[in-house]
Residue, then its C-alpha position, 0 to 999 in steps of 0.5 A: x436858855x430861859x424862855x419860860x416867862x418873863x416873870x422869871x427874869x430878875x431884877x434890871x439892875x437899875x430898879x435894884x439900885x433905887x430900891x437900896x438907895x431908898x434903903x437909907x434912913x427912915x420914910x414915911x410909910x403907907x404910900x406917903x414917901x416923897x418917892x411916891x409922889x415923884x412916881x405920881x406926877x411921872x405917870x400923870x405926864x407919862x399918860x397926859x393925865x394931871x388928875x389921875x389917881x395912882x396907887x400901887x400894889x405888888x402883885x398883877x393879879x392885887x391890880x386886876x382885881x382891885x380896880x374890877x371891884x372898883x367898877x364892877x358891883x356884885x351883882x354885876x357881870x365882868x366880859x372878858x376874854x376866855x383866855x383873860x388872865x383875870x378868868x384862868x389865871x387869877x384862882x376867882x380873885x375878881x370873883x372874890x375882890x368884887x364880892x361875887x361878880x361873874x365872868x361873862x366870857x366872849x372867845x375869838x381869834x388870837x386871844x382877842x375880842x371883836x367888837x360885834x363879840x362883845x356886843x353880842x354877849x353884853x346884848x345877851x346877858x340881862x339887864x333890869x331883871x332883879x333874877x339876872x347878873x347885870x352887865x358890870x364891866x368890860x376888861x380887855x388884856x394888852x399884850x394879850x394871853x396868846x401874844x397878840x397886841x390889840x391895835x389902837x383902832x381894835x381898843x377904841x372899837x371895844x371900848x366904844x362898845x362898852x360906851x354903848x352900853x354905858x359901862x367901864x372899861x379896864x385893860x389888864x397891862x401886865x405886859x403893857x409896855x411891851x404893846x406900846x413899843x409893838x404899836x408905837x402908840x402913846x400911853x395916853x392914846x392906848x389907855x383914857x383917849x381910846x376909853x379906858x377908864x382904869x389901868x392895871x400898869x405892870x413892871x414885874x415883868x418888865x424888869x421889876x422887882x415886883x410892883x404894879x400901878x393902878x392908874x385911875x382915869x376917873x380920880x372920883x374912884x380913889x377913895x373907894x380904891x384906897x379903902x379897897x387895896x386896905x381892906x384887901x390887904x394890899x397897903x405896903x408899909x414900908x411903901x417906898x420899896x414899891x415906890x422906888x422900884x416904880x420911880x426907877x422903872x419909869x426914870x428915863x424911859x427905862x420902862x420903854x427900853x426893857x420891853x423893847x429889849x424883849x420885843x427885840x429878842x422875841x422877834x430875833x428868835x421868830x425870824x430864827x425859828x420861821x426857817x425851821x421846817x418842823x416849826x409852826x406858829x399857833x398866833x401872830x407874834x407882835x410882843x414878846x411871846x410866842x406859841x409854837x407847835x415842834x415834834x416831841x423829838x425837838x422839844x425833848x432835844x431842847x430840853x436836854x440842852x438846857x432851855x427852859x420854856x413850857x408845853x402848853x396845855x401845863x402838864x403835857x409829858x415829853x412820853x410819846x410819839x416823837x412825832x406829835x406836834x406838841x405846842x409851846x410857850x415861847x417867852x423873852x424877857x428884858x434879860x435875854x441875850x442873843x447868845x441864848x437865842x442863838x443857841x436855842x436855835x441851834x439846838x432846834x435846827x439840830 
């Protein structure tokens, strides 16, 4: 029963399959395989846009900072929110990518900005003073950190925003396939229609092996990104194995299915779990994760089961009153079953 997170899922047996395929004899390295140009061409239809630029890198967090550093100076202030993963979860990579630009965090419900948030706190921080950090760049994260979704009208309203104030836009989509099958949107409505300018577009949690894109809206940026992921030490070699995954992920719409398999498996496990009376949900469900507060006692039970999830904050000790309500993280991937939903259920029922 592994709901810990999706990062922990393997890889989906198709994307394995490209990688191996792509293992055959000899390719061209650094980004110049014939795959990667297949994967360039997919992304530019699959977002409506023929000039994008398109590089990839392993990991979210080379993704996420990368592209800041791409639209943010040193000087410069990044606003996000206080939960973004570029703020807890990246040990100051933006910081450090962009060479010293600072994080101007903007707090709201459910892991989301409001548009009168981020004017209030771009409008506070100083501009055209030589003694202030300058207002940089705007990064918004869709599936955000508390599981919530950011609806096209929320994304085109901060965006619109950061317009106002002439500046950039980034979306952190590590999980952004799962906020398109739990909106409906297009990747284009989501992303440069709404007033994106730079995607981080995740497949490691969604089914990958390990790679992400980073979809440039503005294509007059590549240069400085080709040199940026170089310099930073992000240029795979042997680049078809990024490629292949990437090819694979996107063949078919697969992208799409994985991420509503684990949106499918989240919302059978909500629907379980709301009929618990010693279950109580801390944020809307609208993806694949949850946050839910049980009583010690539960946790400890489903613990001794064999399910795997995390309390939240990390470090929190199943010691204690078995009473306490204690919050955990709840995450499905495109590996759940139904059987391991269903047994979970079970076993917190009693």
């Amino acid at each position: 029963m592994e709901f810990g997170s999706d990062n922990n899922a393997g890889t989906a047996p198709a994307i394995l399959d490209a990688v191996v395929a792509c293992n055959g004899g000899p390719a061209p390295s650094y980004g110049n395989d014939p795959i990667m140009a297949r994967v360039r061409d997919r992304i530019r239809t699959i977002f409506e846009a023929p000039g994008a630029e398109v590089f990839l890198v392993a990991t979210g967090t080379a993704a996420n900072a990368l592209a800041i550093a791409c639209f943010c100076p040193p000087w410069g202030a990044v606003f996000a929110h206080e939960a973004a993963h570029a703020e807890v979860d990246e040990c100051g990579a933006p910081e450090f990518y962009t060479g010293g630009a600072k994080m101007r965090l903007v707090g709201g419900r459910d892991g989301k900005m409001t548009a009168a948030d981020l004017r209030a706190r771009i409008a506070a921080t100083g501009q055209g003073d030589v003694h202030s950090v300058q207002r940089g760049l705007v990064s918004l994260t869709n599936v955000t950190e508390a599981g919530s979704v950011y609806s096209l009208a929320e994304i085109t309203a901060l965006a619109g925003v950061a317009k106002d104030f002439g500046l950039p836009v980034h979306l952190d989509g590590a999980r952004f396939a799962n906020a398109i099958v739990a909106t409906g949107a297009t990747p284009a409505e989501m992303t440069w229609k709404a007033g994106v300018d730079v995607l981080s577009f995740g497949g490691t949690k969604n089914g990958c092996m390990g790679v992400e894109a980073v979809v440039l809206f503005d294509p007059s940026r590549a240069w400085e990104f080709a040199l940026r992921r170089k310099r930073g030490g992000h240029l795979f070699s042997k680049h078809r194995y990024l490629s292949a995954q990437m090819d694979a992920y996107l063949d078919g719409g697969l992208w799409l299915d994985l991420a509503r398999h684990a949106n499918g498996m989240a919302a059978r496990l909500e629907s379980g779990l709301r009929s618990v009376p010693d279950v109580a949900f801390a944020f809307p469900r609208d993806a694949n994760i949850q946050f839910v507060t049980m009583p010690r006692r539960v946790h400890a039970r489903a613990m001794a089961a064999g399910a795997h999830y995390y309390l939240m904050p990390h470090g929190t000790s199943l010691d204690g009153d078995p009473e306490e309500r204690l919050l955990c993280r709840l995450v499905t991937s495109w590996a759940t079953t139904e059987v391991e939903v269903d047994r979970f259920l079970a076993v917190v029922r009693g």
